[in-house]
Structures are given as structure tokens and as C-alpha cells.
Biopython code that builds the backbone (N, CA, C, O; Angstrom):
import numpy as np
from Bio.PDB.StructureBuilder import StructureBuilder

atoms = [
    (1, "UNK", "N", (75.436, -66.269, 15.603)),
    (1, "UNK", "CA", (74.029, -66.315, 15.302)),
    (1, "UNK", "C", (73.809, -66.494, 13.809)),
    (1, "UNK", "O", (72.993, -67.317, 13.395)),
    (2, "UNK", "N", (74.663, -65.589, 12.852)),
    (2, "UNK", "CA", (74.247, -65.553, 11.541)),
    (2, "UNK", "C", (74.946, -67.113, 10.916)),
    (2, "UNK", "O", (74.501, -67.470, 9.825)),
    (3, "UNK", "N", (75.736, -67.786, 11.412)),
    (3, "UNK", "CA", (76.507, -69.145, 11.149)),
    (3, "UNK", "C", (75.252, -69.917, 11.396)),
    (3, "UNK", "O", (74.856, -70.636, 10.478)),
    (4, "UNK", "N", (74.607, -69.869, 12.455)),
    (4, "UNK", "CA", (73.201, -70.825, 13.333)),
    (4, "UNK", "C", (72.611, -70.866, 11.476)),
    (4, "UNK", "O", (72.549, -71.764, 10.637)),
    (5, "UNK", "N", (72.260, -69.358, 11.477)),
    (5, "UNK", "CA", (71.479, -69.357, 10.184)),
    (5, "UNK", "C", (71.697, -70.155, 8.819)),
    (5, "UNK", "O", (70.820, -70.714, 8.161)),
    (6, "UNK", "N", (72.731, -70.101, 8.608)),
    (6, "UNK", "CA", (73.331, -71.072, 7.532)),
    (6, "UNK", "C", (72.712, -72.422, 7.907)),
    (6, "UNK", "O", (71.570, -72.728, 7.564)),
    (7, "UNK", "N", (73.743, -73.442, 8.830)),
    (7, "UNK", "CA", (72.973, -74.196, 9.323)),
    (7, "UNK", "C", (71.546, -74.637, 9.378)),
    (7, "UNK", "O", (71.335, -75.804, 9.046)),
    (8, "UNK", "N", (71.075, -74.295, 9.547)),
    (8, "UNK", "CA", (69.701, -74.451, 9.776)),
    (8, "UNK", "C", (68.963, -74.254, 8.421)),
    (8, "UNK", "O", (68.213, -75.169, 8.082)),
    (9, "UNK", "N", (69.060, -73.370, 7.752)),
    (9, "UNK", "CA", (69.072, -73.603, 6.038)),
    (9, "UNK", "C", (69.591, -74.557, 5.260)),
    (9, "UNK", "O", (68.994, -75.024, 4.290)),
    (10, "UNK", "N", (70.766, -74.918, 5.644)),
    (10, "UNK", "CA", (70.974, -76.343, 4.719)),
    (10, "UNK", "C", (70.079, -77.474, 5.372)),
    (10, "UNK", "O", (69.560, -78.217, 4.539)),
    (11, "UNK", "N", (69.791, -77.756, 6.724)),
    (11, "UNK", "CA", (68.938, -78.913, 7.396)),
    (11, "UNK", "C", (67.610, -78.494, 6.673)),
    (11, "UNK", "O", (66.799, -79.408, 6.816)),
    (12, "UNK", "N", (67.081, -77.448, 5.945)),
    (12, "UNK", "CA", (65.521, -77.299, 5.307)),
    (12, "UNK", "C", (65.936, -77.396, 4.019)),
    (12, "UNK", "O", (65.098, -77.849, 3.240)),
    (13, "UNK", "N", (66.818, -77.148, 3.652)),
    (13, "UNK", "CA", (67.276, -77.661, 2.063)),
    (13, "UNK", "C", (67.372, -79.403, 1.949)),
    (13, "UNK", "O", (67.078, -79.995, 0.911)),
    (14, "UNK", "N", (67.790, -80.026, 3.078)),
    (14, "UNK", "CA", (67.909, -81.052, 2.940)),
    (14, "UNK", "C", (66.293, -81.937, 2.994)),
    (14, "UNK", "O", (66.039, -82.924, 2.304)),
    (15, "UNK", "N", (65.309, -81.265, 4.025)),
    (15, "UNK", "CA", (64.231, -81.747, 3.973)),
    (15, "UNK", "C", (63.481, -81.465, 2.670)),
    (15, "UNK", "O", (63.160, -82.274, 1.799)),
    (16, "UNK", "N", (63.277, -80.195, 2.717)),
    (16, "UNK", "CA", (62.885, -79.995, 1.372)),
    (16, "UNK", "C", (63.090, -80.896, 0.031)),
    (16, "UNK", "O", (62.146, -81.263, -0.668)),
    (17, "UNK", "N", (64.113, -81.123, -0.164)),
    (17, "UNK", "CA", (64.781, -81.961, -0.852)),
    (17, "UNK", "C", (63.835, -83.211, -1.114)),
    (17, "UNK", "O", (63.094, -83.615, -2.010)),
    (18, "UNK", "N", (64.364, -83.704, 0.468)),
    (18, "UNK", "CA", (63.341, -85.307, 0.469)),
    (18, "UNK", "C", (61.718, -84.972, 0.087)),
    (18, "UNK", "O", (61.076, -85.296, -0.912)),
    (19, "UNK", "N", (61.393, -84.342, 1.052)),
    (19, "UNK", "CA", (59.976, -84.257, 0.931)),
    (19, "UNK", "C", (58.731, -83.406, 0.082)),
    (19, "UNK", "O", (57.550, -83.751, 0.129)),
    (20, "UNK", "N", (59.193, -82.339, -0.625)),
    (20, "UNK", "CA", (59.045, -81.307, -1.310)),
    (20, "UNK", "C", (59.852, -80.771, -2.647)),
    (20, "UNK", "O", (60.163, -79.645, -3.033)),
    (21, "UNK", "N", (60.077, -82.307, -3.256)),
    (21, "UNK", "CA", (60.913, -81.859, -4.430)),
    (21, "UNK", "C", (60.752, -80.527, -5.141)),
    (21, "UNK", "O", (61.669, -79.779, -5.479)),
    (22, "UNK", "N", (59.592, -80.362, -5.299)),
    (22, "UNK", "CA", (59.121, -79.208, -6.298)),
    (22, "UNK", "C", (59.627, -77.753, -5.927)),
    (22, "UNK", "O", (59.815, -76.918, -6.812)),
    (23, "UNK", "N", (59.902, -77.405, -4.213)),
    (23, "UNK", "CA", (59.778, -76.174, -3.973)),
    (23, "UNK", "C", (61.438, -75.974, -3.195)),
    (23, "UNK", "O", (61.590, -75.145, -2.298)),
    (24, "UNK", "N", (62.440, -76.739, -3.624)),
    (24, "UNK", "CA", (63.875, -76.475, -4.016)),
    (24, "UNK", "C", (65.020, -75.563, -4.407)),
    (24, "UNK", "O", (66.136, -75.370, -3.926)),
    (25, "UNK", "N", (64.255, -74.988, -5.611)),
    (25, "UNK", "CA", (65.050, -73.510, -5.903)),
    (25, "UNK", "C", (64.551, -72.689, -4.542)),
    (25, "UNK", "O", (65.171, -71.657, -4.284)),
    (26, "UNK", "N", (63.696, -73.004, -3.845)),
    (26, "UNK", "CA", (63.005, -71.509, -2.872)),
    (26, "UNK", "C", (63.808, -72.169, -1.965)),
    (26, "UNK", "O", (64.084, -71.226, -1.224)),
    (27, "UNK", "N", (64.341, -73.066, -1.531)),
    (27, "UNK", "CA", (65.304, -73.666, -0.268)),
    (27, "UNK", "C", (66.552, -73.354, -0.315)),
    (27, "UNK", "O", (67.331, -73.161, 0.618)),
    (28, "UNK", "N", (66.825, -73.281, -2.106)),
    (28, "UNK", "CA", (68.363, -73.048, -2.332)),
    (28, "UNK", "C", (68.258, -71.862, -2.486)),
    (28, "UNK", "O", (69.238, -71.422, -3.087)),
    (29, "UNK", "N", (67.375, -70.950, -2.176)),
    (29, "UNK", "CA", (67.773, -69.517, -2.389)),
    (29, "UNK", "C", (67.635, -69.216, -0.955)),
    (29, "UNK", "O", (68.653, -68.574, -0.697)),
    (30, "UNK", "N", (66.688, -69.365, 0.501)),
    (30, "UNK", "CA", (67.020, -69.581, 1.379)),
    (30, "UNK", "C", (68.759, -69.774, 2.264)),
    (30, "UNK", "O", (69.243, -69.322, 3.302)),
    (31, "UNK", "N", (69.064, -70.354, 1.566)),
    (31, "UNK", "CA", (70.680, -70.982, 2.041)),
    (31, "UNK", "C", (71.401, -70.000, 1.417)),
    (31, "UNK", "O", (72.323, -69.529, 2.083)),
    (32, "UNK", "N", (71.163, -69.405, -0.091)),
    (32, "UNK", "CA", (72.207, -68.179, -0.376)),
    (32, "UNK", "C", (72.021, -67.458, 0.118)),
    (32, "UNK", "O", (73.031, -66.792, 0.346)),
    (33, "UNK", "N", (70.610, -66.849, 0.779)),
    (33, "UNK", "CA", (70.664, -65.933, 1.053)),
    (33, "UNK", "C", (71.028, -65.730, 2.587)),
    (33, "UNK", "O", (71.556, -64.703, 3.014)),
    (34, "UNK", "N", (70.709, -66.750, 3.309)),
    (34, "UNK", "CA", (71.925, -66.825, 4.509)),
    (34, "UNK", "C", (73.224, -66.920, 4.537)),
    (34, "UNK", "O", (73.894, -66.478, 5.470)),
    (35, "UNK", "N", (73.643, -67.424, 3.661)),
    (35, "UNK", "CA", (75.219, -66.821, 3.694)),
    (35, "UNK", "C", (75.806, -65.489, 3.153)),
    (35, "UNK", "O", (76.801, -64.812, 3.412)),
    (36, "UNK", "N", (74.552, -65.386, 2.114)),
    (36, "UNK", "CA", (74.726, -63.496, 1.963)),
    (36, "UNK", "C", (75.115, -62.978, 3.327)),
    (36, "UNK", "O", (76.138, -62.470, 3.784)),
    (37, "UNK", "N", (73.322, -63.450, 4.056)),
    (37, "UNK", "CA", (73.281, -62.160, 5.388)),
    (37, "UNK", "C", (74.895, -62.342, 6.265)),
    (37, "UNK", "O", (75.555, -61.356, 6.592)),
    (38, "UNK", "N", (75.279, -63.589, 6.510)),
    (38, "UNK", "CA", (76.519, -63.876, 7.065)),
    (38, "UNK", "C", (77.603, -62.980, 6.584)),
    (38, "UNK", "O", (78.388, -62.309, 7.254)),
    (39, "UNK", "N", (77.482, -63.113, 5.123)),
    (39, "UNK", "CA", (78.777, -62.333, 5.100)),
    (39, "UNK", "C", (78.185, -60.754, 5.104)),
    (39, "UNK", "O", (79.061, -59.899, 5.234)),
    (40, "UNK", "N", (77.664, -60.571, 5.057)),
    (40, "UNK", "CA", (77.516, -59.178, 5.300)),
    (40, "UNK", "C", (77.688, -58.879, 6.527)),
    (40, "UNK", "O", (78.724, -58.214, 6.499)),
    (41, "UNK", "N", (77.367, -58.934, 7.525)),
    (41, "UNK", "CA", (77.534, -59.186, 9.051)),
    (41, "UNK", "C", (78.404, -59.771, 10.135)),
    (41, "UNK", "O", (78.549, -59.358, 11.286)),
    (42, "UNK", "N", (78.891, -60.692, 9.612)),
    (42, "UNK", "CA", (80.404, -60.995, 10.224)),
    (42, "UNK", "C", (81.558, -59.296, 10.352)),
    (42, "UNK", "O", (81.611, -58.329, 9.592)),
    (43, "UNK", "N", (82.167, -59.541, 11.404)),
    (43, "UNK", "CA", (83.255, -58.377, 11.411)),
    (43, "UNK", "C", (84.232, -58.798, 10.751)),
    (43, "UNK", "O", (84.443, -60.010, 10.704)),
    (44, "UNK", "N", (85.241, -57.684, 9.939)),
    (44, "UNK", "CA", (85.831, -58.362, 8.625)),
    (44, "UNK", "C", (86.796, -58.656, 9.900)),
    (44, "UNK", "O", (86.515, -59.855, 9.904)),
    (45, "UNK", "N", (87.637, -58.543, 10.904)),
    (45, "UNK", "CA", (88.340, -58.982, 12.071)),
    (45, "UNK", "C", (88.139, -60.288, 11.702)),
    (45, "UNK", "O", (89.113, -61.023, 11.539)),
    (46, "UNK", "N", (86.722, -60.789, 11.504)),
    (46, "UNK", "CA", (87.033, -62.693, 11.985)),
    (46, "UNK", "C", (86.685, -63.320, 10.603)),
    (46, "UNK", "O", (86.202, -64.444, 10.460)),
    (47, "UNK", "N", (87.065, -62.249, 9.375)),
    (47, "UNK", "CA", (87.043, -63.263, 7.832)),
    (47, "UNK", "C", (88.790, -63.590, 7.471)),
    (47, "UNK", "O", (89.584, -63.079, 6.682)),
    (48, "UNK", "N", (88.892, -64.720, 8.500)),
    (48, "UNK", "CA", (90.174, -64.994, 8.311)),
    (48, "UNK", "C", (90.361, -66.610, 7.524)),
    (48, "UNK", "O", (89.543, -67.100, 6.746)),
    (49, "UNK", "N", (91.776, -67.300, 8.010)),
    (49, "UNK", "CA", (92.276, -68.202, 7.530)),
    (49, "UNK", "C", (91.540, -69.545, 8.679)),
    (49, "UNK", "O", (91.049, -70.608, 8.300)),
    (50, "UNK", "N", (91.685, -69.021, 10.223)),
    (50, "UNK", "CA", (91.653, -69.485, 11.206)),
    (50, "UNK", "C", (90.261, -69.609, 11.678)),
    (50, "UNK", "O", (89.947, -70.058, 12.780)),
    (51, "UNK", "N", (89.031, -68.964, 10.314)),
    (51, "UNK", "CA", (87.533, -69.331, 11.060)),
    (51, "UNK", "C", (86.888, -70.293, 9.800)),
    (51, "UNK", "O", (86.749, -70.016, 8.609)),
    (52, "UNK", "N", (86.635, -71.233, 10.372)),
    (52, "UNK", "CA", (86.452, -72.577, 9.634)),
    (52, "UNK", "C", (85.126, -72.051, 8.957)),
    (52, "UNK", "O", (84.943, -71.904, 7.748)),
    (53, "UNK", "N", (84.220, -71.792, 10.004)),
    (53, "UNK", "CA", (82.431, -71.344, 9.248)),
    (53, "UNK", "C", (82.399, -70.626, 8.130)),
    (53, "UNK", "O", (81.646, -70.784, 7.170)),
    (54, "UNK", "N", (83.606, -69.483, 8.344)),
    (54, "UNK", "CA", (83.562, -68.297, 6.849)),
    (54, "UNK", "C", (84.110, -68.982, 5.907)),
    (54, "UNK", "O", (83.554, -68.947, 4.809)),
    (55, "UNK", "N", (85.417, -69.840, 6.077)),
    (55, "UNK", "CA", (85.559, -70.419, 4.859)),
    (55, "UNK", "C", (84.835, -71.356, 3.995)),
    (55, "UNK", "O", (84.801, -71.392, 2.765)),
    (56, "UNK", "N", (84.046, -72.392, 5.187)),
    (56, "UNK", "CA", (83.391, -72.735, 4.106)),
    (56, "UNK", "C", (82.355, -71.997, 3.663)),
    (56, "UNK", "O", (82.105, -72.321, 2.502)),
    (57, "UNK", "N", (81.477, -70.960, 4.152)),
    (57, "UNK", "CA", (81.118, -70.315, 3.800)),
    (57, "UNK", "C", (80.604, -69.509, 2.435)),
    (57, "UNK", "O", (79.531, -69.279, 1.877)),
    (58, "UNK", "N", (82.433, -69.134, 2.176)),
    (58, "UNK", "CA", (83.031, -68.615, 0.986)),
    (58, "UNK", "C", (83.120, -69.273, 0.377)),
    (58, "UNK", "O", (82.872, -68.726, -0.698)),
    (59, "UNK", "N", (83.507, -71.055, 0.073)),
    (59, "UNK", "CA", (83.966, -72.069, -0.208)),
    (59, "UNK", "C", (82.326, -72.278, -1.219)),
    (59, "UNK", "O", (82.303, -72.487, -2.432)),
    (60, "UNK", "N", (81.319, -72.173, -0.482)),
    (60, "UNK", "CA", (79.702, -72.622, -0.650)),
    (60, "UNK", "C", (79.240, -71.909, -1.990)),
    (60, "UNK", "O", (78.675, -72.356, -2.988)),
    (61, "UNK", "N", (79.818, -70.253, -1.548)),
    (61, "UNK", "CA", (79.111, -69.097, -2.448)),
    (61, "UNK", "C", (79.801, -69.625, -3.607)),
    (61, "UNK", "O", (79.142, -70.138, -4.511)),
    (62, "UNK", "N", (81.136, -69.547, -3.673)),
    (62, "UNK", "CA", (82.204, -69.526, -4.848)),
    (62, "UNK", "C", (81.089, -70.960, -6.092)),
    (62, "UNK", "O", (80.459, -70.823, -7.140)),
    (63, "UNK", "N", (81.361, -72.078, -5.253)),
    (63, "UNK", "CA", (81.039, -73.181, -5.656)),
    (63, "UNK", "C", (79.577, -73.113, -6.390)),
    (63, "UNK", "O", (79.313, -73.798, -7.379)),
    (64, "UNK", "N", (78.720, -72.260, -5.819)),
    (64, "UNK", "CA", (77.502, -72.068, -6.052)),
    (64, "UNK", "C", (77.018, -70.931, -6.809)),
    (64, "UNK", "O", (75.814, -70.675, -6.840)),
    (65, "UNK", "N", (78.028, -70.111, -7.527)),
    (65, "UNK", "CA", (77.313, -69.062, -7.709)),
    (65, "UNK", "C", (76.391, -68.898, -8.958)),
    (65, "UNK", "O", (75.500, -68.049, -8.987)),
    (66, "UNK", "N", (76.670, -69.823, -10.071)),
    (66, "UNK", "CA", (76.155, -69.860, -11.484)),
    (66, "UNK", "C", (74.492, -70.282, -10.609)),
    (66, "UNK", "O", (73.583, -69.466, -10.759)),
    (67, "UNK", "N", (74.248, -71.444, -9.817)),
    (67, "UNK", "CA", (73.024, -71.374, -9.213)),
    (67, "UNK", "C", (72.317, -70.455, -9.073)),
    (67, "UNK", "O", (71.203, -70.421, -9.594)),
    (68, "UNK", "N", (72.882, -69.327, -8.207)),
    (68, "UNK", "CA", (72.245, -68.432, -7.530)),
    (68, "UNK", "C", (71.947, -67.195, -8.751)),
    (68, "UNK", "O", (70.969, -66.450, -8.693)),
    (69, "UNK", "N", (73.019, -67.142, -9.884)),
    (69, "UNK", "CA", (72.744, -66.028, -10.776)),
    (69, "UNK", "C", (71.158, -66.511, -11.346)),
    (69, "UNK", "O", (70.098, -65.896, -11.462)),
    (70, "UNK", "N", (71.611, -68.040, -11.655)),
    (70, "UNK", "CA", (70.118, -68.396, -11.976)),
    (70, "UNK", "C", (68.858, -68.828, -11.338)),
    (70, "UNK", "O", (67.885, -69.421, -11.802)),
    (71, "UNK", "N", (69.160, -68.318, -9.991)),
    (71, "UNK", "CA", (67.776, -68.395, -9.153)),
    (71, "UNK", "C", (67.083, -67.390, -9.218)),
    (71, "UNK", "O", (67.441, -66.227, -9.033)),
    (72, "UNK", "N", (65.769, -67.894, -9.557)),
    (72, "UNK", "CA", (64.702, -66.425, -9.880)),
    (72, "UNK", "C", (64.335, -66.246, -8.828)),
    (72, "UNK", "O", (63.341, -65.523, -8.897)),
    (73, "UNK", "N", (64.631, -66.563, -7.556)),
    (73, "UNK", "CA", (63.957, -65.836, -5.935)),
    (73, "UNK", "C", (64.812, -65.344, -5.805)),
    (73, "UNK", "O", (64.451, -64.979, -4.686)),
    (74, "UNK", "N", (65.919, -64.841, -5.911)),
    (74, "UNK", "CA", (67.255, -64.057, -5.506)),
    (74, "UNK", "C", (67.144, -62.680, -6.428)),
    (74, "UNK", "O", (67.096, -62.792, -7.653)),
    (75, "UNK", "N", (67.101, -61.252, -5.732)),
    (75, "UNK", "CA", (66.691, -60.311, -6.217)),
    (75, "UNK", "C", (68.067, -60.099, -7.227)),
    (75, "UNK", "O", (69.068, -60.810, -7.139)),
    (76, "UNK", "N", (67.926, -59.113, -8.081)),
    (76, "UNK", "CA", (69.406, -58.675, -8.903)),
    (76, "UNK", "C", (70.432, -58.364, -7.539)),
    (76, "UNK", "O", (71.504, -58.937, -7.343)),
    (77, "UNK", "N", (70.009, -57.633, -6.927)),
    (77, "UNK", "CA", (71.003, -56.722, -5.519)),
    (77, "UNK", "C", (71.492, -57.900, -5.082)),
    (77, "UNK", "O", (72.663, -58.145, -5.373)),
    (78, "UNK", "N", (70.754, -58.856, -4.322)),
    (78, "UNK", "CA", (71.311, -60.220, -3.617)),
    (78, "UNK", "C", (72.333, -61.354, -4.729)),
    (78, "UNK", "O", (73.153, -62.216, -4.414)),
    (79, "UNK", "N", (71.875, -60.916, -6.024)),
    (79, "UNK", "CA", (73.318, -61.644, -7.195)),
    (79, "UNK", "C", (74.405, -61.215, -7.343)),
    (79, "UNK", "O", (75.307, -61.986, -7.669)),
    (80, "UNK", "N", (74.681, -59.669, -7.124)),
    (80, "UNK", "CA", (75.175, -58.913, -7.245)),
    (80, "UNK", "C", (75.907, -59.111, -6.460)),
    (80, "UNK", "O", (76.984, -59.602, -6.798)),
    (81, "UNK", "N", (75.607, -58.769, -4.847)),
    (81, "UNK", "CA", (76.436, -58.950, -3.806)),
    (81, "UNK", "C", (77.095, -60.247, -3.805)),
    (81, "UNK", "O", (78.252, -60.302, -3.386)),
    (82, "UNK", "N", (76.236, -61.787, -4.412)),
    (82, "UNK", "CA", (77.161, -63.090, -3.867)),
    (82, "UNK", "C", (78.465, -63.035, -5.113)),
    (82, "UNK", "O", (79.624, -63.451, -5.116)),
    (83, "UNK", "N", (77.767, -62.433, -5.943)),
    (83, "UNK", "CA", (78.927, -62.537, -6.854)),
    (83, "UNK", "C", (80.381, -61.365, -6.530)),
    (83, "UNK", "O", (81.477, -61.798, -6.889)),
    (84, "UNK", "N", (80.352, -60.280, -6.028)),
    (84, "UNK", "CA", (81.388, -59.771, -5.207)),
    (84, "UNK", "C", (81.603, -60.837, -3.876)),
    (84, "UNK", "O", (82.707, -61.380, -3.886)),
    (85, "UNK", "N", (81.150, -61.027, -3.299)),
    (85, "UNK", "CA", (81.409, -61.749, -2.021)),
    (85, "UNK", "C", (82.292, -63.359, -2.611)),
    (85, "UNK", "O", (83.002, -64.055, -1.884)),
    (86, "UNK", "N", (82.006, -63.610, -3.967)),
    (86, "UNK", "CA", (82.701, -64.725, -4.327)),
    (86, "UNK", "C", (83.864, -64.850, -4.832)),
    (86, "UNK", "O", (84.670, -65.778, -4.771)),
    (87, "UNK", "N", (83.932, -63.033, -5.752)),
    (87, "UNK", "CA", (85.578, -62.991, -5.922)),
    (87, "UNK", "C", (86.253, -62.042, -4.761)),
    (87, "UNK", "O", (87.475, -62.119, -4.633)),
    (88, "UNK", "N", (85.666, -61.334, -4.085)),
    (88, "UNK", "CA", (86.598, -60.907, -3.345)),
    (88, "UNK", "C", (85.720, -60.541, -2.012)),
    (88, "UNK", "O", (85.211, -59.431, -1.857)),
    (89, "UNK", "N", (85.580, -61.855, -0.854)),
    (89, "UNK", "CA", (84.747, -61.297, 0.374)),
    (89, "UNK", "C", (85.337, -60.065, 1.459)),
    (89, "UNK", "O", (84.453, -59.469, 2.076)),
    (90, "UNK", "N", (86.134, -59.834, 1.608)),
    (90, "UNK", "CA", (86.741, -59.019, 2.764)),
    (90, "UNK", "C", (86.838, -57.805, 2.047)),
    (90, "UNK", "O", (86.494, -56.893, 2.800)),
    (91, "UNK", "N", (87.210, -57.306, 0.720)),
    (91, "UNK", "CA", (86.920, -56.158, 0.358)),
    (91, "UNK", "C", (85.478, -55.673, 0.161)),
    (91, "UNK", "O", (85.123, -54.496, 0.207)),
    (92, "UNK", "N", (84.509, -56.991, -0.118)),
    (92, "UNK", "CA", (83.490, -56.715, -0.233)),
    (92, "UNK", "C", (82.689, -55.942, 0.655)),
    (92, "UNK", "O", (81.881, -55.042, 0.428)),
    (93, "UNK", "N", (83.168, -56.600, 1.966)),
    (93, "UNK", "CA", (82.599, -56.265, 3.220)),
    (93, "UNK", "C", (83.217, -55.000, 3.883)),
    (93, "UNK", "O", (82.418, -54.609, 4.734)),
    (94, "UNK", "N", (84.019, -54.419, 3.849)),
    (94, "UNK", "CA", (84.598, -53.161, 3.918)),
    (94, "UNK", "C", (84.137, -51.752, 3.319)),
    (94, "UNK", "O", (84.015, -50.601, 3.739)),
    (95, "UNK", "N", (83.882, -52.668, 1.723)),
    (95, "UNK", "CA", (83.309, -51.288, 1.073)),
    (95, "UNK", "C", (81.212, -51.507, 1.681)),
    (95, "UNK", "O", (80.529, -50.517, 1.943)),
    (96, "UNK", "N", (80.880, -52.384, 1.726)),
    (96, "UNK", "CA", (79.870, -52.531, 2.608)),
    (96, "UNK", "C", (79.975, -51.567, 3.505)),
    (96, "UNK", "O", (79.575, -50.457, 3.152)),
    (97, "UNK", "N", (80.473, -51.708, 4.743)),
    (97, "UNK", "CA", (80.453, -51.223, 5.411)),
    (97, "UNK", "C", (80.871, -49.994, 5.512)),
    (97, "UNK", "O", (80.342, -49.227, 6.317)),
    (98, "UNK", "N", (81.787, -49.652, 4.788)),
    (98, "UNK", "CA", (82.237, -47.859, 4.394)),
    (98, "UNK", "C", (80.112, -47.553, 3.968)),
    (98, "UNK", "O", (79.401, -47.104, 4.867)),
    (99, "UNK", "N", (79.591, -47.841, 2.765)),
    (99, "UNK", "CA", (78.669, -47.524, 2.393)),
    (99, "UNK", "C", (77.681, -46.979, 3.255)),
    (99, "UNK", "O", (77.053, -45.920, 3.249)),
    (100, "UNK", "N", (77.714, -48.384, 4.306)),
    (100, "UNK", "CA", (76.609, -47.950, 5.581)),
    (100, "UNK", "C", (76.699, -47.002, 6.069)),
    (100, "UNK", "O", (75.747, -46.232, 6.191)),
    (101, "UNK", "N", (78.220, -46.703, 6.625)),
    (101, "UNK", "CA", (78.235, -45.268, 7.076)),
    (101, "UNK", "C", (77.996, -44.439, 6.705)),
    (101, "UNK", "O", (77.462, -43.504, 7.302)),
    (102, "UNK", "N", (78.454, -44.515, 5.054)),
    (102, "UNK", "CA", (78.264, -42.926, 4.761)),
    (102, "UNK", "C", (76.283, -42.749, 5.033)),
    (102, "UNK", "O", (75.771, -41.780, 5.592)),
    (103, "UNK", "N", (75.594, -43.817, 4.529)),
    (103, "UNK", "CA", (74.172, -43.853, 4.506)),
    (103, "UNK", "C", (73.382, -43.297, 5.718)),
    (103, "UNK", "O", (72.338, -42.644, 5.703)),
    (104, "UNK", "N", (74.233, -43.770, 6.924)),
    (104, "UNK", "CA", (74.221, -43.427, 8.422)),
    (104, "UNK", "C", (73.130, -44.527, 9.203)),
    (104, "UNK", "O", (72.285, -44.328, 10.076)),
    (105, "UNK", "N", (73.462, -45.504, 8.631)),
    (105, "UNK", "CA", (72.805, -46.723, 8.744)),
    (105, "UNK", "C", (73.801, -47.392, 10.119)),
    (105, "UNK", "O", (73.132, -47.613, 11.129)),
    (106, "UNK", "N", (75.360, -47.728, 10.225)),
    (106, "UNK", "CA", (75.728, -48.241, 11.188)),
    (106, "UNK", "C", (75.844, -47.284, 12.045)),
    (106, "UNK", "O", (76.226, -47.524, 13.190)),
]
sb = StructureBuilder()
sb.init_structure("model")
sb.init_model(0)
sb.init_chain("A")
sb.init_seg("    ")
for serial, (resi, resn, name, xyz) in enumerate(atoms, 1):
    if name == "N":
        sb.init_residue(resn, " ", resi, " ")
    sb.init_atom(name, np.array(xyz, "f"), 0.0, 1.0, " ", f" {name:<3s}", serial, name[0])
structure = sb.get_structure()
């Protein structure tokens, strides 16, 4: 479901693009921030070698991240996280998820 999401964010980045030059940074922050929610939400079980979506995924954030530091729709918290998620996703998501628990959120 959260992969759908990606997807479907780059197809409105791409319209956007054509048709709505002006409102771009809000499309490209859209798309980070779906692959945020992705990686946050994926089970670290399937952030492997063998799942094509996470890598590129990871591949997207890495490539993208000076963007996103400088996107002013992307809160500090959501820079924060792509920029852990870009040097190191699977620990990222672990200590994530340790966090939740302790919070009593999962």
C-alpha cells in the first residue's frame, strides 16, 4: 500500500510538472514525504537486497536529499528523519520502532 503511495506521487509530480509549473516544490515534497511514510512502515524483515521498491526507494531519498533539506514544506522532524533514513535506513527503522514502543504507540 505505502509503495502504491510513492507511485502515485511521482505520476502528480510528473503532472504537476507539465501543467502547474509554479506549485512543484509542494509535489516534490509530496513524493518525500511518501517515501518517508514508506520507510517508516515497511517491516525492517522486507528492507532487504531482494525488494526492488525499497531500494529504489532508498536509492530516491539518498539522491534527493540536499532537495528535501531545502524544501520549505518539509517540517524540520520530516528532514531529520530522510536524512537518517539516507545514511542508514534499517537502523533507522528499528530505533523507530523501539521508540514507538516505548511511547506505547505500536
Amino acid at each position: 500500500m505505502y509503495g502504491d503511495n510513492v507511485v502515485n506521487a511521482d505520476m502528480a509530480l510528473a503532472l504537476v510538472k507539465e501543467h502547474w509549473s509554479s506549485l512543484a516544490r509542494t509535489a516534490e515534497r509530496f513524493g518525500l514525504y511518501q517515501r518517508l511514510d514508506y520507510l517508516l512502515h515497511i517491516p525492517v524483515e522486507q528492507m532487504g537486497p531482494d525488494n526492488e521498491q525499497y531500494r529504489d526507494i532508498c536509492k530516491n531519498v539518498r539522491e534527493n536529499i540536499f532537495r528535501a533539506l531545502k524544501n520549505p514544506y518539509l517540517t524540520k522532524k520530516n528532514k531529520v528523519y530522510l536524512l537518517l533514513f539516507a545514511a542508514a535506513p534499517k537502523f533507522t527503522r528499528k530505533i523507530h520502532r523501539i521508540t514507538m514502543r516505548v511511547r506505547g504507540v505500536e
